[in-house]
ChimeraX commands (.cxc) that place a marker at each C-alpha (Angstrom):
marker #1 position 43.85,71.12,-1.67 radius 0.5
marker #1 position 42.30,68.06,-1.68 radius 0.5
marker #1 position 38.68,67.31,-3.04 radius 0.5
marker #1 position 36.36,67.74,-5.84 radius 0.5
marker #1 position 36.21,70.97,-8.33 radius 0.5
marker #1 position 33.62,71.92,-9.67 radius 0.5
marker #1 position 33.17,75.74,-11.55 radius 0.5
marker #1 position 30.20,77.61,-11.78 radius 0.5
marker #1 position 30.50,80.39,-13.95 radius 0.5
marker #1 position 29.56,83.59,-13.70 radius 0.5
marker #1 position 27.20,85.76,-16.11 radius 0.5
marker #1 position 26.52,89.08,-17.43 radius 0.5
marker #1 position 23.17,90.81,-16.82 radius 0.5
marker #1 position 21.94,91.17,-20.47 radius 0.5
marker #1 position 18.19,92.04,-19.70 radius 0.5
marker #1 position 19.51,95.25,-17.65 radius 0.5
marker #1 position 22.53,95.96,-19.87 radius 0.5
marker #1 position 25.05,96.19,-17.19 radius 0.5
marker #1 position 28.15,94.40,-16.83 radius 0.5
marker #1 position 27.67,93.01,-13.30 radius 0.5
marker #1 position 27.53,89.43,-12.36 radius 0.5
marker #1 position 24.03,88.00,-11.39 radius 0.5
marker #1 position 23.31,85.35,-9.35 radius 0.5
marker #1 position 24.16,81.64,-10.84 radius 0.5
marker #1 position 23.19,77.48,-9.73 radius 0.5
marker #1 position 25.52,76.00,-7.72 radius 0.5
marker #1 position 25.95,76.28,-3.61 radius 0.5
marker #1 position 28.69,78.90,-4.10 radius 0.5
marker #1 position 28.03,82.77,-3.75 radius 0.5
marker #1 position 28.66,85.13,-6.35 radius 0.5
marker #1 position 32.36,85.75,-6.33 radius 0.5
marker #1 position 33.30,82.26,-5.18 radius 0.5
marker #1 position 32.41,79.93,-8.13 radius 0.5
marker #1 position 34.80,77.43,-7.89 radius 0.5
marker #1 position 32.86,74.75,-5.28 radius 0.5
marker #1 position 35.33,72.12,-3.06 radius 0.5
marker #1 position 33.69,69.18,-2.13 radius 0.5
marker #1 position 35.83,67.66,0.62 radius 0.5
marker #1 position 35.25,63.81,2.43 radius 0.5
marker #1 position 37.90,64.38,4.72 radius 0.5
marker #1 position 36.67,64.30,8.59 radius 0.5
marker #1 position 38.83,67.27,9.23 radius 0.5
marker #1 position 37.34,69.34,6.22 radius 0.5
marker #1 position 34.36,70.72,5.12 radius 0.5
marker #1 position 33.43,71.94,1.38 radius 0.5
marker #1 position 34.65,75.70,0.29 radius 0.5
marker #1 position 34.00,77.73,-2.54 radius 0.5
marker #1 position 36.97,79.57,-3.96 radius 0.5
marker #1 position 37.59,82.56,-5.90 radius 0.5
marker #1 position 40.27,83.24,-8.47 radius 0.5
marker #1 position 42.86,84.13,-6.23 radius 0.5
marker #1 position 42.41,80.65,-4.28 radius 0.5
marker #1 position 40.14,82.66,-1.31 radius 0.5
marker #1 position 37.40,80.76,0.18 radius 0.5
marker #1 position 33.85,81.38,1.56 radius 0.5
marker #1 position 31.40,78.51,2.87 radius 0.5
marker #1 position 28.92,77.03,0.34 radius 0.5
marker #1 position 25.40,77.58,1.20 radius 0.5
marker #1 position 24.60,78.13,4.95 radius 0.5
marker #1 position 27.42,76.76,6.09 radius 0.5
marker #1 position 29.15,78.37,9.15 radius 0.5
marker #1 position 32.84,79.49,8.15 radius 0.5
marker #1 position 35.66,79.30,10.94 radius 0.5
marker #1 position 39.31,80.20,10.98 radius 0.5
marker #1 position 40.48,76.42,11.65 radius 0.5
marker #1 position 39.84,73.06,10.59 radius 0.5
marker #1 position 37.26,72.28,9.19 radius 0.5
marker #1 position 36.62,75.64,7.81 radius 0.5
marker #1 position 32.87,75.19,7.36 radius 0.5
marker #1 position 30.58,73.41,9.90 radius 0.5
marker #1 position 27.55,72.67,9.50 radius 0.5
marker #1 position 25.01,75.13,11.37 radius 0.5
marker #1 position 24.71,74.68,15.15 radius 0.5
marker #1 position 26.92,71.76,15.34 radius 0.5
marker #1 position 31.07,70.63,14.97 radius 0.5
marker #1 position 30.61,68.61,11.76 radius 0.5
marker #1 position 32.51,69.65,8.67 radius 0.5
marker #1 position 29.54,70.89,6.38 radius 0.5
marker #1 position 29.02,69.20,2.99 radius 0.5
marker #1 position 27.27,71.84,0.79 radius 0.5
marker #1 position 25.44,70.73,-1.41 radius 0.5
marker #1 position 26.32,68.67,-4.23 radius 0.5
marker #1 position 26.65,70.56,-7.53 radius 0.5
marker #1 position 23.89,71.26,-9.56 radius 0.5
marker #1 position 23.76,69.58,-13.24 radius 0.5
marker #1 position 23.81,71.81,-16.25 radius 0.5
marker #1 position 20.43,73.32,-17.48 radius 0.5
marker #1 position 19.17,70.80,-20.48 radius 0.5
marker #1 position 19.06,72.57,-23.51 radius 0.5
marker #1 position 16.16,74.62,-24.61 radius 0.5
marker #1 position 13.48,72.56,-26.45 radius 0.5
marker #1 position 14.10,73.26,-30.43 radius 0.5
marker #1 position 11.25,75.29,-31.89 radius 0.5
marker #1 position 8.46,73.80,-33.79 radius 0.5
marker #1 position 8.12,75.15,-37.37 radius 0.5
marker #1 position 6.12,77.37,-38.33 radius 0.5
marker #1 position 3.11,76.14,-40.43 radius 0.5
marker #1 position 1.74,77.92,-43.20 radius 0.5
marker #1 position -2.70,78.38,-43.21 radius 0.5
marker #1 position -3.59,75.66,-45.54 radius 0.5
marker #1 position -0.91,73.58,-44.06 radius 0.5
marker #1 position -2.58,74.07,-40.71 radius 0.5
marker #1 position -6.01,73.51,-42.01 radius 0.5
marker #1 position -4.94,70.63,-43.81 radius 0.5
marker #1 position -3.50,68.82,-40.47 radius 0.5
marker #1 position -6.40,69.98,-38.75 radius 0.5
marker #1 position -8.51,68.13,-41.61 radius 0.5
marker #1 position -6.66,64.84,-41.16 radius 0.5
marker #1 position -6.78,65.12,-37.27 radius 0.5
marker #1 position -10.50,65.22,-36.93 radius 0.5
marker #1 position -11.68,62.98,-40.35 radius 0.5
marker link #1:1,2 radius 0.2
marker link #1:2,3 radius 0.2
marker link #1:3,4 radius 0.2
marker link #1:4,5 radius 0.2
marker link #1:5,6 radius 0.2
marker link #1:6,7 radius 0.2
marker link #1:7,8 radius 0.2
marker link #1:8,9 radius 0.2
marker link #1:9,10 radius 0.2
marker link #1:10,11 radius 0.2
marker link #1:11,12 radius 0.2
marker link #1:12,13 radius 0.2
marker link #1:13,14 radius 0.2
marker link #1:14,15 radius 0.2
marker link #1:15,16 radius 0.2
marker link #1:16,17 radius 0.2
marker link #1:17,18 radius 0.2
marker link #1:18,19 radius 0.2
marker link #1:19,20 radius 0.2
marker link #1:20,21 radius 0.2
marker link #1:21,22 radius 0.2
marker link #1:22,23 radius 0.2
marker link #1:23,24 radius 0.2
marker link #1:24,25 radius 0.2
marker link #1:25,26 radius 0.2
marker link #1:26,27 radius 0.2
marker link #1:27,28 radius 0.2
marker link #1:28,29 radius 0.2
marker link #1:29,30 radius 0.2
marker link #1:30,31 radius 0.2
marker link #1:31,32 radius 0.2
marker link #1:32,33 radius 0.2
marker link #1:33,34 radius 0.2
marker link #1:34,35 radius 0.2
marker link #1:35,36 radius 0.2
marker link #1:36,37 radius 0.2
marker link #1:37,38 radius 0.2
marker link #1:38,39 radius 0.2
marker link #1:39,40 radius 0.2
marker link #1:40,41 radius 0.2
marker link #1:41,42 radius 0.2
marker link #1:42,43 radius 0.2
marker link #1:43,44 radius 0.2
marker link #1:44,45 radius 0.2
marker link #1:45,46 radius 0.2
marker link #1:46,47 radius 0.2
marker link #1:47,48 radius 0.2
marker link #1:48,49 radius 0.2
marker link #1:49,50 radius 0.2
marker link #1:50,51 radius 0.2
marker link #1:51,52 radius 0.2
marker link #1:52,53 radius 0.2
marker link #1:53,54 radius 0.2
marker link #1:54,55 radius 0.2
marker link #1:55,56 radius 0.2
marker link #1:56,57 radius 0.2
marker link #1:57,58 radius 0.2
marker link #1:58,59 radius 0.2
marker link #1:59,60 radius 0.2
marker link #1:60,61 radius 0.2
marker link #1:61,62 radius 0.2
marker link #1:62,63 radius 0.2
marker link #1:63,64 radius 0.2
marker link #1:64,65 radius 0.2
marker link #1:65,66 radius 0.2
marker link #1:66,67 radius 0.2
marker link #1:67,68 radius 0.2
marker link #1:68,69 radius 0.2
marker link #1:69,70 radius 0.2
marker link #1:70,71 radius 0.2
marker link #1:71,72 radius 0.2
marker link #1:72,73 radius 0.2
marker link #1:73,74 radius 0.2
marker link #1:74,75 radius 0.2
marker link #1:75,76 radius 0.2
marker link #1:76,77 radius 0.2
marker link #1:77,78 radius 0.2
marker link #1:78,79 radius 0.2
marker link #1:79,80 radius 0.2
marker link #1:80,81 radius 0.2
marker link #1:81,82 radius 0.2
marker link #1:82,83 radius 0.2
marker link #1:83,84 radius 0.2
marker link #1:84,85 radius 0.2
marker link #1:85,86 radius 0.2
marker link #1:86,87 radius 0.2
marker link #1:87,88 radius 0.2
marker link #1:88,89 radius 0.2
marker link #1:89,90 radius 0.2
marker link #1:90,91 radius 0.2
marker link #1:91,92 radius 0.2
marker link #1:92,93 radius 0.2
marker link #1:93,94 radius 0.2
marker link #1:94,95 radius 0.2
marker link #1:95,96 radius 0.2
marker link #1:96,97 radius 0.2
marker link #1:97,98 radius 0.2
marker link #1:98,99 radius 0.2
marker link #1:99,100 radius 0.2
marker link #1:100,101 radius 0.2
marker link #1:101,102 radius 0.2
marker link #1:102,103 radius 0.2
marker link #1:103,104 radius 0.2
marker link #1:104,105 radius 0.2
marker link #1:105,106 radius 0.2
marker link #1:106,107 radius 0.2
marker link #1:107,108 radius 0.2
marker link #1:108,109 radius 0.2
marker link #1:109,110 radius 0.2
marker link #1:110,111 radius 0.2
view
């Protein structure tokens, strides 16, 4: 396999308390998290599970041959979409300010 890897990974559902995997970033369905971008004219990007299976990424069109994935509607290897960048970390909280403290800033602010 030649190409780019790139792994998505796959999360728990806390909110419902089940163990089931909900949906993630990335062009790769659930159950495929492991994106292959390709270049190759005679390959298009694949998404692969653990046990090195493959779907298309996105709407890509899968087919039994070379390429593997064309784009919709056409004979062109499909290029998925290029991976999506982490989420940025959450913003760190502000502290919390005690009443006169607040009333004192709000003092200084508007004096």
């Amino acid at each position: 396999t030649g190409g780019n890897r790139f792994k998505y990974p796959e999360r728990a559902c806390c909110a419902c308390g089940k163990s089931e995997t909900v949906a993630r970033a990335g062009p790769c369905p659930a159950g495929f998290p492991t994106y292959e971008q390709h270049n190759e004219e005679d390959h298009g990007d694949v998404c692969r599970n653990a046990n090195n299976g493959w779907t298309c990424p996105g709407n890509c069109v899968p087919v039994t041959a070379a390429p593997y994935c064309y784009d919709p509607g056409t004979t062109t290897p499909c290029r998925g979409a290029a991976p999506a960048p982490p989420p940025p970390p959450p913003p760190a909280e502000a502290p919390l300010m005690t009443l006169p403290d607040l009333l004192g800033q709000i003092k200084q602010d508007f004096v």
